[in-house]
C-alpha positions in Angstrom: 0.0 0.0 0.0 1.2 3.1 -0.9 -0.1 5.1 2.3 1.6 2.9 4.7 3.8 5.1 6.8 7.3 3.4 8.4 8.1 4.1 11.7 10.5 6.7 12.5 13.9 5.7 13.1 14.5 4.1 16.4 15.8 6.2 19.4 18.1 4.4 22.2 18.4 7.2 24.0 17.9 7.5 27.9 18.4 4.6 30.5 17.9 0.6 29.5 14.1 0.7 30.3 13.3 3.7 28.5 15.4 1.8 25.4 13.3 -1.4 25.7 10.2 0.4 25.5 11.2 2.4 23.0 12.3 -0.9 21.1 8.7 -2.4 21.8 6.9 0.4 20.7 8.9 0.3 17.0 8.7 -3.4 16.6 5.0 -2.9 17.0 5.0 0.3 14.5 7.3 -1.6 12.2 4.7 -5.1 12.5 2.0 -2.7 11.5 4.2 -1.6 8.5 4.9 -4.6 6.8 1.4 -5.7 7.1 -0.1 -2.5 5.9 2.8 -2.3 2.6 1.8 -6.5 2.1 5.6 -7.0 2.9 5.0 -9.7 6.0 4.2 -12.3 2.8 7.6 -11.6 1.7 10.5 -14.1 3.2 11.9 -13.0 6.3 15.2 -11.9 4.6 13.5 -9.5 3.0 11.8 -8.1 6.0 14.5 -8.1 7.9 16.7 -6.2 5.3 13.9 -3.8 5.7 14.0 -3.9 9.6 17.5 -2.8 9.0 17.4 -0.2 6.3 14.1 1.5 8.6 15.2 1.0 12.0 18.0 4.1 11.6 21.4 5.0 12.6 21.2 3.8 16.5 19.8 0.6 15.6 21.9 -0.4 13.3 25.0 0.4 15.4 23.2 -1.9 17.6 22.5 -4.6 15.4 26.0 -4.6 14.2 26.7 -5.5 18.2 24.8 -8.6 18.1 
């Protein structure tokens, strides 16, 4: 769908409970996403390439951690 809006980046800012609840809230936002653009019928690689290219400059420094 062309209307679907992605989340904004994620922020991992402030102590470790604000950044899990800041994580929660964007994996729901990003969940809603993918279902609303028809990408959660897509294979997982490419959802998660999109998980990566949407999730912003924090989370990726993150990600590359793990």
């Amino acid at each position: 769908m062309e209307h679907a809006k992605p989340p904004p980046e994620l922020s991992v800012d402030g102590s470790p409970v604000s950044r899990a609840d800041a994580w929660k809230k964007w994996k729901t936002q990003f969940q809603l996403f993918i279902k609303a653009a028809g990408v959660h019928k897509e294979d997982p690689a490419v959802q998660a390439s999109l998980l990566i290219n949407l999730i912003g400059s924090d989370g990726f420094d993150v990600y590359q951690t793990i």
